[in-house]
C-alpha positions as MATLAB code, in Angstrom:
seq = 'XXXXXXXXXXXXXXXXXXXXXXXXXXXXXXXXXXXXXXXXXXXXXXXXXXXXXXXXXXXXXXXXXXXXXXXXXXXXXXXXXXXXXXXXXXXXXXXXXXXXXXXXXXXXXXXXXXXXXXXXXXXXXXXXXXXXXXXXXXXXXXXXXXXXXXXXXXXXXXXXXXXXXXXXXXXXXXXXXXXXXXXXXXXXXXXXXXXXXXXXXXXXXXXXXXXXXXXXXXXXXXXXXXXXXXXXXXXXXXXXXXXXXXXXXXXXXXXXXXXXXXXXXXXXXXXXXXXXXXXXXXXXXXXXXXXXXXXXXXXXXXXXXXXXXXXXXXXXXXXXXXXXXXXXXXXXXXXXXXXXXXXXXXXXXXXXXXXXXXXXXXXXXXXXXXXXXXXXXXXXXXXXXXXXXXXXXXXXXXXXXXXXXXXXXXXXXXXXXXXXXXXXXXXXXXXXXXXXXXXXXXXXXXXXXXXXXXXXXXXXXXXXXXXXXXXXXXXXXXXXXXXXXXXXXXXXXXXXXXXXXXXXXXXXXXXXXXXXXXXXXXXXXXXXXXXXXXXXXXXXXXXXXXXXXXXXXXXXXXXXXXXXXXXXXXXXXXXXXXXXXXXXXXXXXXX';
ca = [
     119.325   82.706   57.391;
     115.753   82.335   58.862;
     117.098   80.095   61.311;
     119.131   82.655   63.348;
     117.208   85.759   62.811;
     114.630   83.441   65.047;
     117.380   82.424   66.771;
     118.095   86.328   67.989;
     114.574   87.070   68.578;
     114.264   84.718   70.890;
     117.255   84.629   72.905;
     117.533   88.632   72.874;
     113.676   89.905   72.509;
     111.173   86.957   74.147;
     111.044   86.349   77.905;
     108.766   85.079   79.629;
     107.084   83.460   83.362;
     104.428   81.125   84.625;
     103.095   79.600   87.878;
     102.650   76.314   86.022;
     105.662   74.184   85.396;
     103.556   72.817   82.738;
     102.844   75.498   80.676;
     106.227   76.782   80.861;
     107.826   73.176   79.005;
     104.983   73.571   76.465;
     106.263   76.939   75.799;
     109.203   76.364   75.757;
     108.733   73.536   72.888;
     106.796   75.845   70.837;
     110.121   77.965   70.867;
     112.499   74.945   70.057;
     109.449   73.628   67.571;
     109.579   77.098   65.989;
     113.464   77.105   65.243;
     113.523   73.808   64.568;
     111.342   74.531   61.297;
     114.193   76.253   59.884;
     117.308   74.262   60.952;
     119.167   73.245   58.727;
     122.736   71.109   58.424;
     126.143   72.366   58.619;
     127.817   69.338   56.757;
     126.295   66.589   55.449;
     125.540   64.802   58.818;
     125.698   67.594   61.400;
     122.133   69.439   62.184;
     122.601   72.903   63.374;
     122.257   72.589   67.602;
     119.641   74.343   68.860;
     120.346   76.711   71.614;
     119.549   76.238   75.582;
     116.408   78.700   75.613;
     114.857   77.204   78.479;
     116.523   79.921   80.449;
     114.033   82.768   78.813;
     111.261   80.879   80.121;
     110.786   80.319   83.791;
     108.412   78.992   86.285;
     107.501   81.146   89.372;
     104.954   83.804   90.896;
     105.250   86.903   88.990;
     103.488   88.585   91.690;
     105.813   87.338   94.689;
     108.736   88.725   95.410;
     111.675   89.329   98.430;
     112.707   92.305   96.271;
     111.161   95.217   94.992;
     112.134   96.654   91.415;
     113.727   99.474   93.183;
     115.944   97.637   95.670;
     119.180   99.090   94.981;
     121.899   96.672   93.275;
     124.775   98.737   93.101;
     125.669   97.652   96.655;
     125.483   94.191   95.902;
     127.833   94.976   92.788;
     130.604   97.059   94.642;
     130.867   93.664   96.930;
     130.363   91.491   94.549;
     133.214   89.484   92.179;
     130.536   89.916   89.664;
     129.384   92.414   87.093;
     126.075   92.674   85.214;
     128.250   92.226   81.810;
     129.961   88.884   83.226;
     126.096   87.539   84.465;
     124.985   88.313   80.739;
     127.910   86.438   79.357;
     127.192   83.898   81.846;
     123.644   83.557   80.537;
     124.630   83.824   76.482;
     127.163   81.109   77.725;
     124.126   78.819   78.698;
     122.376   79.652   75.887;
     125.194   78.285   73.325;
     126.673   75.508   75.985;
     128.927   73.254   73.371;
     128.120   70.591   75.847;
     126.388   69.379   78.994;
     129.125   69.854   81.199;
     129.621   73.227   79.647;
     126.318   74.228   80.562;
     126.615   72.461   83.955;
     129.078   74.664   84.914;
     127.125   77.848   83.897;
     124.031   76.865   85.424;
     126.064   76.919   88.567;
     127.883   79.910   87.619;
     124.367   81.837   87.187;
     123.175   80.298   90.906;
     125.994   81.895   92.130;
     125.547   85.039   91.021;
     122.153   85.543   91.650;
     122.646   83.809   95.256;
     125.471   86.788   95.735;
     122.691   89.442   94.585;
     120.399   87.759   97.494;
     122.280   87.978   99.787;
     123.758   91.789   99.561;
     120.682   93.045   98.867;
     119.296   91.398  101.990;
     122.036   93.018  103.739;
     120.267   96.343  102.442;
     116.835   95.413  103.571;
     115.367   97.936  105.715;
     114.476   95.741  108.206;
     118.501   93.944  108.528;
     119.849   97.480  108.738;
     117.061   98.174  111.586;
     118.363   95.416  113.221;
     121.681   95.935  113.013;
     121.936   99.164  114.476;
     119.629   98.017  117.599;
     121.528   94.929  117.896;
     124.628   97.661  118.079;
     122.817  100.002  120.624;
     121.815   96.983  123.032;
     125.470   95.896  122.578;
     127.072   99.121  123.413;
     124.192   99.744  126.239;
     124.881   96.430  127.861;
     128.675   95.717  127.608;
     129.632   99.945  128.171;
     132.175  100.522  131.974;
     130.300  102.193  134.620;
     132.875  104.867  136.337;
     130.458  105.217  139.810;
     127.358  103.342  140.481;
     123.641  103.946  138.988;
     121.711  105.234  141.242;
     118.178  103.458  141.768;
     116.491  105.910  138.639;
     119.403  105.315  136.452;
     119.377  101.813  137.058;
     115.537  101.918  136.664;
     116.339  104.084  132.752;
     118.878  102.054  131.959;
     116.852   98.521  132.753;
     114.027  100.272  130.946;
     115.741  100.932  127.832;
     117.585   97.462  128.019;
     114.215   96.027  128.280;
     112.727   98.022  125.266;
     116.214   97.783  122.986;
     115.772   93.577  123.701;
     112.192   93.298  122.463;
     112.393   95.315  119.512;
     115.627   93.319  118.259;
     113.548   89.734  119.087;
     110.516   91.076  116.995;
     112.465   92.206  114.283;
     114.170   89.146  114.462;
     110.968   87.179  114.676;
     109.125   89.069  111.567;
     112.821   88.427  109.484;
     113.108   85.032  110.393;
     109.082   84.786  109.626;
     109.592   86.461  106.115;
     112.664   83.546  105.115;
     110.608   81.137  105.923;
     107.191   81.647  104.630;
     106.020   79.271  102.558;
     104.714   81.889   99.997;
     108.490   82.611   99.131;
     108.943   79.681   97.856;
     107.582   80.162   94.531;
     109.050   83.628   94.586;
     109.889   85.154   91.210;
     112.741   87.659   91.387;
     111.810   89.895   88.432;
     115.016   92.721   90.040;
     117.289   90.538   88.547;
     116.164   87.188   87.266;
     116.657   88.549   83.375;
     120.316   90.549   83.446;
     119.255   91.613   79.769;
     116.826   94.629   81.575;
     119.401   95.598   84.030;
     122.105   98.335   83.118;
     125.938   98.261   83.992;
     125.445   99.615   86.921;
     122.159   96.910   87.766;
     119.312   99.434   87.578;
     116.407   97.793   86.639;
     115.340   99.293   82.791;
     112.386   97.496   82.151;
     110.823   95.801   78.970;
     109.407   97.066   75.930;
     106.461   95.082   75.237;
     104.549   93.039   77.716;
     101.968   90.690   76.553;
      99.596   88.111   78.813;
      97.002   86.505   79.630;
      96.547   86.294   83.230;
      94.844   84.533   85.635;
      91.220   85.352   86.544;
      91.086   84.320   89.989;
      88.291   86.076   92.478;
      89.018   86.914   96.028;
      86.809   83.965   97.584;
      89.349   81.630   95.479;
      92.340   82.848   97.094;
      94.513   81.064   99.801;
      94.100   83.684  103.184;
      97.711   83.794  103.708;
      98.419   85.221   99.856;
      95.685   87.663  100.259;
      97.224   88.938  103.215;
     100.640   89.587  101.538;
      98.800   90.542   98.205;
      97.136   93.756  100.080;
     100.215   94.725  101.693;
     102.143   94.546   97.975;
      99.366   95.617   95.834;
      97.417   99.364   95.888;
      94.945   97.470   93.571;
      94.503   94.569   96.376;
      91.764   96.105   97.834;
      87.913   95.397   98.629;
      86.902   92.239   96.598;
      89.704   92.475   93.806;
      90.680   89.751   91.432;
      94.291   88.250   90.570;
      93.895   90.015   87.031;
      93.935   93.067   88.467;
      97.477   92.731   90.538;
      99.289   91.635   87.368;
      97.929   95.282   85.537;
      99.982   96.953   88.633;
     102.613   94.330   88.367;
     103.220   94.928   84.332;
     103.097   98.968   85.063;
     106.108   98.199   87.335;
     108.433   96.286   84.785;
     107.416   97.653   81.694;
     109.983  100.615   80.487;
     108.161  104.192   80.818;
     108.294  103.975   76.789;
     106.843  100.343   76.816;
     103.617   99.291   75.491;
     101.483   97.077   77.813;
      98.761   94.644   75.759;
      96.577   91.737   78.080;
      93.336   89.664   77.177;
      91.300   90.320   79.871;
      87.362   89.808   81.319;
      84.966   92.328   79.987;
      83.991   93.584   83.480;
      87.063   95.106   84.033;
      86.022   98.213   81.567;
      83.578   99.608   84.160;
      83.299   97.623   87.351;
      84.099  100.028   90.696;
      86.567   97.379   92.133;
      89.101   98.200   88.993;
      89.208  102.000   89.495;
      92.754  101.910   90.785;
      93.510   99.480   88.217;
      92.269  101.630   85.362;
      94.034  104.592   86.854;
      97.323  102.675   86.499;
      96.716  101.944   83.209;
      95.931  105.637   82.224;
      98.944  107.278   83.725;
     100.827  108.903   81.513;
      99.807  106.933   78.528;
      97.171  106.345   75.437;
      94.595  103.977   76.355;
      92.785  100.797   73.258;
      90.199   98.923   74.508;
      89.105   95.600   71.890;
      85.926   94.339   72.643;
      85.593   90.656   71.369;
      82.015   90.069   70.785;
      82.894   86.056   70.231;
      83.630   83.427   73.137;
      87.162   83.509   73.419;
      88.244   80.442   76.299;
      86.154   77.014   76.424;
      86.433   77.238   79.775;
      85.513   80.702   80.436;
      82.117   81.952   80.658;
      82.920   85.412   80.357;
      83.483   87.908   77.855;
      86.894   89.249   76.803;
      88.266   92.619   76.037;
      92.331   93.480   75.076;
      93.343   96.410   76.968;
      96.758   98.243   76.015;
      98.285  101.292   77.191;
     101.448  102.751   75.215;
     103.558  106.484   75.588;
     102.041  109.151   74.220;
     101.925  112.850   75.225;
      99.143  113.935   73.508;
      96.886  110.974   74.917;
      94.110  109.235   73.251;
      91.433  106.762   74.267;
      90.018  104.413   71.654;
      87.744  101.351   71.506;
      87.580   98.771   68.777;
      85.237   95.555   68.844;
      86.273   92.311   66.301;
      82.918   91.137   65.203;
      83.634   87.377   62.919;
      87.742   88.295   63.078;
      86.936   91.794   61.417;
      88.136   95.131   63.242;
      85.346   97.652   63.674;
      86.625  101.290   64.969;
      83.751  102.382   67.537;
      85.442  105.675   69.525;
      88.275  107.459   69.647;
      88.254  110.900   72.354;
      90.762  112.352   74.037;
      91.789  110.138   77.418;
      90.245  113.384   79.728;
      87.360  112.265   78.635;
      87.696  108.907   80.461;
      90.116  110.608   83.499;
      87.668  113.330   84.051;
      85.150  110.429   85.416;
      85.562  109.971   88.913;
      85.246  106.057   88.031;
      87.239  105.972   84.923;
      85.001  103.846   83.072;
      86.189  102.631   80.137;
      83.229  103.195   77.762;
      82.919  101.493   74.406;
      80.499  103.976   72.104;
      81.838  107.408   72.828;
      80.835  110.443   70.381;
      80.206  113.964   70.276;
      76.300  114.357   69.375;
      75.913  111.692   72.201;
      78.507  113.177   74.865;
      76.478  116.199   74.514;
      73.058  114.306   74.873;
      74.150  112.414   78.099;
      75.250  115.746   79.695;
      71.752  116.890   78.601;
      70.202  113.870   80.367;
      72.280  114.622   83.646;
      71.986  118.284   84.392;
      70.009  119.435   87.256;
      69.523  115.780   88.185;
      70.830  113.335   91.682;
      72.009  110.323   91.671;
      70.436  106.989   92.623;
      72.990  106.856   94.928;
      71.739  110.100   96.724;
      68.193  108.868   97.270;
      68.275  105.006   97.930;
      70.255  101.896   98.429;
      71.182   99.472   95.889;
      72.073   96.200   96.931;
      73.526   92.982   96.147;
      71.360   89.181   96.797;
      72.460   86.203   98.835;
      75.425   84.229   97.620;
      75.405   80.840   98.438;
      79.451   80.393   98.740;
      79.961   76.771   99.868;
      76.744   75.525  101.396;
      74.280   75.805   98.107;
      73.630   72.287   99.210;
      72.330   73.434  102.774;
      70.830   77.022  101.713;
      68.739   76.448   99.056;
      66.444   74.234   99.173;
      62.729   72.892   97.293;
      60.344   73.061  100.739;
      59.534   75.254  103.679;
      60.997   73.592  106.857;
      60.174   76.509  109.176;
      59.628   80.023  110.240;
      63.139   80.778  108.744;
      62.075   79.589  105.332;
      61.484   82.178  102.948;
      60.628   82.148   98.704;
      63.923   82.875   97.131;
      63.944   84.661   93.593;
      66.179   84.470   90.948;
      67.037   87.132   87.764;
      65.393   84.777   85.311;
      62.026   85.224   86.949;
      62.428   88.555   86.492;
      61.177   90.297   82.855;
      59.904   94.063   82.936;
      57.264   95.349   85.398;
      56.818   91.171   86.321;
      58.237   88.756   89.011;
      57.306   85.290   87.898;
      56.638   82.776   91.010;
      59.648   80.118   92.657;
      60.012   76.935   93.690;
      63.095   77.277   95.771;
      63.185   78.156   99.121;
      66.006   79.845  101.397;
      66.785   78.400  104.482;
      67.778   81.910  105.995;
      69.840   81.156  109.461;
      72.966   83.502  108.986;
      74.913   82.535  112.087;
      74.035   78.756  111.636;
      75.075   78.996  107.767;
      78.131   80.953  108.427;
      79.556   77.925  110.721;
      78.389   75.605  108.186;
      80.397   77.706  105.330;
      83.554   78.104  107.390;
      83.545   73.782  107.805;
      84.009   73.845  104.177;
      86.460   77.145  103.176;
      89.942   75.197  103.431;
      92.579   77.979  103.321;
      90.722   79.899  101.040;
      88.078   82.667  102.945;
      84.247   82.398  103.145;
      81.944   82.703  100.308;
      79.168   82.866  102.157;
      76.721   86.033  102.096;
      73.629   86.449  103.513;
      73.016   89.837  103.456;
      71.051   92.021  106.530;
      67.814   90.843  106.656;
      66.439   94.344  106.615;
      67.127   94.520  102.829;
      64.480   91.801  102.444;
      61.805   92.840  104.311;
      61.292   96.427  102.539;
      59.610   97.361   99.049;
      62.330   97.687   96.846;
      62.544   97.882   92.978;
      64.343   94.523   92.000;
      66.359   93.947   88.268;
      68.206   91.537   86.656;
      71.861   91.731   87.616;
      72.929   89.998   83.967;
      72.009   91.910   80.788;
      72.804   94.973   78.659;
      70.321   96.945   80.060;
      67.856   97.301   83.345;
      65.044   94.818   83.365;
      63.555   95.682   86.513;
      60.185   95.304   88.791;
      58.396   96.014   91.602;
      58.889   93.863   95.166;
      56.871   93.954   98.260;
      57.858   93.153  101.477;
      59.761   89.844  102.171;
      60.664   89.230   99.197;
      64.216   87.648   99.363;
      66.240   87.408   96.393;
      69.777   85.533   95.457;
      72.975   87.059   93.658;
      71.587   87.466   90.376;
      69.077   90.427   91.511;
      69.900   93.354   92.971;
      67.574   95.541   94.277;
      67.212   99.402   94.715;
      65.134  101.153   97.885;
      64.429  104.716   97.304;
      65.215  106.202  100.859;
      63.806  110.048   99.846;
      60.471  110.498  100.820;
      60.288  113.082   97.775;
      60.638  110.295   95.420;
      57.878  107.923   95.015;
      59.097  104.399   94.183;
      57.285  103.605   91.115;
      57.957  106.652   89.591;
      61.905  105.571   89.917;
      61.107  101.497   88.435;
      59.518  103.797   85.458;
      62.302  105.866   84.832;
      64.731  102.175   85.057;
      62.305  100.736   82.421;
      61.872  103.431   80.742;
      63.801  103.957   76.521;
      65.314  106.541   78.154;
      67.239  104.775   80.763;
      68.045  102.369   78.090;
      70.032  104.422   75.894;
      71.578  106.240   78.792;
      72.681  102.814   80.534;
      74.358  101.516   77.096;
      76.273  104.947   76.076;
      77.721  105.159   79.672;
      78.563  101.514   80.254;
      80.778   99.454   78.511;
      79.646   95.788   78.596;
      82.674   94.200   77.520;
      81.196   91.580   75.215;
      77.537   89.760   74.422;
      78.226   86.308   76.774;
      77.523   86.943   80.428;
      76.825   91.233   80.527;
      76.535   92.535   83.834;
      74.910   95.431   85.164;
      77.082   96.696   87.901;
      75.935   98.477   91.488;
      77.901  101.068   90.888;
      76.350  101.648   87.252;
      72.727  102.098   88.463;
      74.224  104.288   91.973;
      74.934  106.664   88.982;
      71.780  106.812   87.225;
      70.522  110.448   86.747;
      67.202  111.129   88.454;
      65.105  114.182   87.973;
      63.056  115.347   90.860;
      60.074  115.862   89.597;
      56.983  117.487   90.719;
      54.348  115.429   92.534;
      51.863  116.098   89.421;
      54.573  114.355   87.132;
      55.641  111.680   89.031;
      51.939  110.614   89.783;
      51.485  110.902   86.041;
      54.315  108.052   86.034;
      52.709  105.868   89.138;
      49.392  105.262   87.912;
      51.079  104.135   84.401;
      53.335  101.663   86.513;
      50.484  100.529   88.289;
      48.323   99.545   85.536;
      51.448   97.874   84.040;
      51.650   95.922   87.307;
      48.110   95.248   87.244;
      47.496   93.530   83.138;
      51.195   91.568   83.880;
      49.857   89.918   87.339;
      46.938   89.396   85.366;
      49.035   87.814   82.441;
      52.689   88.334   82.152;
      52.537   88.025   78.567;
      49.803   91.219   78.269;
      51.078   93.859   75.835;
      51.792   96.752   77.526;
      53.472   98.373   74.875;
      50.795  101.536   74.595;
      51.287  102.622   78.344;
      55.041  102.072   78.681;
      55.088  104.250   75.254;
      53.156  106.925   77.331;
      55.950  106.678   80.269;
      58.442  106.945   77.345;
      56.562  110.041   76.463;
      56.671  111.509   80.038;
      59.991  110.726   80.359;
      61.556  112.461   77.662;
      59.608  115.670   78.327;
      60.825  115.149   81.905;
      64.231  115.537   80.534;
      63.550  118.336   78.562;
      64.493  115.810   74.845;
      63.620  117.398   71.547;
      62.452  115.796   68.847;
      65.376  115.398   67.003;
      67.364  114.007   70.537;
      64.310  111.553   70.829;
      65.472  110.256   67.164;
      68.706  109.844   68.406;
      67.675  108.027   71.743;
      65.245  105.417   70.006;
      67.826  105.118   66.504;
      70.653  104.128   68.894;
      68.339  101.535   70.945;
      66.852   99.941   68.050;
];
């Protein structure tokens, strides 16, 4: 019957955890709901019970843990009265109680056994064994017969080593005793043994075959100190400005089976932003990569756009990228995965073909980098204080215009009516009254980066949208900026080349957006941008085209400019040695 096939799957296949107690009744009511569609009665009075499968779904921190995956069992199980067999039984037990005594008793029983795991594999902790043996040494050092007298420099040696032995047993002692009774543990989700249906006889930890989620997106400024500190001892992807999301990727490569398939909804940035490099590298070991761009909003909540990522075996390994457009399933690349390895970044690009590979390589030979010739940097975030930062006058000498990306459109800055009320060292105090537990928001940025010409761009969009900025001009978090620091280069010639068709088409083909709600272009993105170093004669060519752009939008930011930035389009693509045919491609795959 329907009814226990159900019944099976979710008993035997469907396991699951959450941080919220919450979430974790509602689930497990869907289950119950879901069975209960199909029950059906056994006489004419008796419905069929449903089974105790609260015990598949359980609240905790999947990314906290005493244990790692590895910590070896088998120990545990030679002292033990228990087997991995008798805990299953214990658990199917539960599952099926005939009463509430019944499963009483087994709810104990599986406390037990899992309090016996503790406690041996504590026993096998590196740390406990440390201690034990220097707890034996300073025994044996301090309680051993003397046959003749020390003299003063054995007595000295000896005190010495009596000294040493005795503070590095009461700092072990201090940082076990610390670790039992951290708060952090207290949520602690045991994933080495919490589920005895992916342990072995012998209590090796096998793994599961699917593993599907949602997790949280939670940025670093949101996280409690004391968890980031544990998080980026625990965690190779815990590093620089990384997001929870990121730490449950590492955590899922860890308990999935080496022939499991991994599948999470996830934000869009995560495709090619620099802080999930080691994240993306997880995901590609050893496996075919999907990437499912979802082009409509997927959370309420959520202003950001969603992509599914899955990994799963596969020894000749491929790397392809869907989008769902209105619930249909559009195909847009599939290479193989050295194409995505072979990039020191690992970006996980969207639009990947052969006509274009070979046009991008095209577009990058004999070029440099951004990266080599400039800075590109990141605006003012306001963190806590937005209240106390920004602000709608000039108060003093300290007061200075602050722009924002919507003022900016191509080759024009439009003015601003907010002001920044730049004191770092008086803001920083006033940020670090208001941070709780969590750590500061707050950045101002070195002042130096504001009082330079830079070329300035929108940090939200598909594409570059970018302009020219004098001196002291001090922008928030939703510009960057880029100052060209070769003297070879000549500024303008660079914010034509970032305006340019060109640039467009390059920027899309090598960036993968992720979804149409809140694109981002990344630092790292435009620290990769391929610049020819052209001759003086060319790159004046360029200038006094960007100047009279300047000029006619200053004028009247709505002037038509469309004939001269056609001419840098012109320049450009001779620049980078395009043919005809190539131009067709660049301007059929922008339009």
């Amino acid at each position: 019957m329907l009814f226990h096939e159900k019944q099976t799957i979710i008993e035997n296949c469907l396991f699951g955890v959450d941080i919220n107690s919450n979430s974790v009744k509602i689930c497990r009511l869907r289950l119950w709901i879901e069975l209960l569609k199909n029950a059906y009665y056994k006489n004419t009075t008796e419905l069929e019970t449903l089974p105790n499968i609260d015990i598949n779904i359980k609240c905790g921190n999947s990314l906290i843990s005493r244990f790692t995956i590895d910590a070896d069992l088998k120990q545990a199980l030679k002292k033990s009265k228990w087997t991995i067999d008798s805990y299953r039984i214990a658990v199917d037990t539960y599952r099926n109680a005939e009463s509430k005594e019944q499963k009483k008793e087994m709810e104990r029983l599986i406390a037990d056994i899992k309090s016996d795991f503790r406690s041996e594999i504590s026993m096998n902790d590196p740390k406990v064994k440390k201690l034990r043996k220097l707890s034996g040494d300073l025994f044996r050092l301090t309680n051993q017969g003397q046959l003749f007298e020390m003299s003063k420099k054995e007595k000295a040696d000896w005190d010495a080593k009596v000294k040493e032995l005795t503070e590095e047993t009461k700092k072990l002692e201090t940082e076990i005793e610390e670790i039992k009774a951290n708060k952090i543990y207290e949520n602690a989700f045991e994933w080495r043994f919490e589920f005895p249906e992916v342990l072995n006889d012998d209590g090796d930890f096998i793994g599961y075959d699917v593993l599907i989620g949602n997790p949280p997106y939670v940025g670093i400024t949101e996280i409690n100190q004391q968890y980031k500190i544990y998080y980026e001892t625990a965690f190779k992807t815990a590093k620089g400005r990384f997001d929870l999301y990121s730490l449950f990727i590492e955590r899922a490569m860890q308990i999935k089976r080496p022939s499991g398939v991994f599948t999470y909804i996830i934000p869009g940035k995560f495709l090619n932003n620099k802080q999930f490099v080691t994240a993306r590298k997880i995901v590609c070991e050893n496996h075919g990569v999907t990437v499912v761009k979802i082009d409509d909003k997927v959370f309420e909540d959520a202003q950001v756009d969603s992509v599914i990522v899955e990994n799963y075996p596969d020894k000749k390994a491929k790397y392809k990228a869907f989008k769902i457009t209105a619930e249909e399933l559009h195909k847009l690349s599939e290479v193989e995965l050295s194409k995505i390895t072979s990039d020191e970044e690992l970006i996980f690009r969207l639009e990947m073909s052969a006509a274009n590979e070979d046009l991008i390589s095209k577009i990058k030979k004999d070029t440099v980098r951004v990266i080599d010739i400039g800075e590109v940097k990141d605006g003012i975030i306001a963190g806590r204080i937005k209240d106390l930062l920004f602000i709608n006058k000039k108060l003093d000498k300290d007061c200075h215009k602050l722009y924002f990306g919507k003022q900016i459109t191509r080759f024009h800055l439009a003015n601003t009516e907010v002001w920044v009320n730049y004191k770092p060292k008086e803001m920083m105090a006033e940020e670090m009254k208001r941070i709780g537990n969590t750590g500061p928001g707050l950045r101002m940025r070195d002042v130096a980066i504001f009082e330079r010409e830079k070329i300035i761009y929108r940090k939200v969009g598909k594409e570059l949208i970018a302009t020219l900025a004098s001196k002291g001009v001090f922008y928030e978090q939703t510009i960057h900026s880029c100052h060209i620091t070769d003297k070879r280069i000549k500024i303008k010639f660079v914010l034509g080349l970032f305006n340019s068709t060109l640039f467009k088409f390059y920027y899309r083909k090598t960036n993968s957006q992720g979804g149409d709600i809140f694109p981002q272009v990344r630092i790292s993105s435009v620290e990769n941008l391929p610049i020819k170093l052209a001759d003086t004669k060319t790159q004046e060519k360029i200038e006094t085209l960007v100047d009279q752009i300047l000029t006619k939008k200053a004028q009247d930011h709505s002037a038509d400019t469309t004939d001269l930035e056609n001419k840098i389009d012109a320049l450009v693509y001779k620049l980078y040695d395009l043919t005809e045919e190539e131009i067709k491609t660049v301007e059929k795959n922008i339009n």
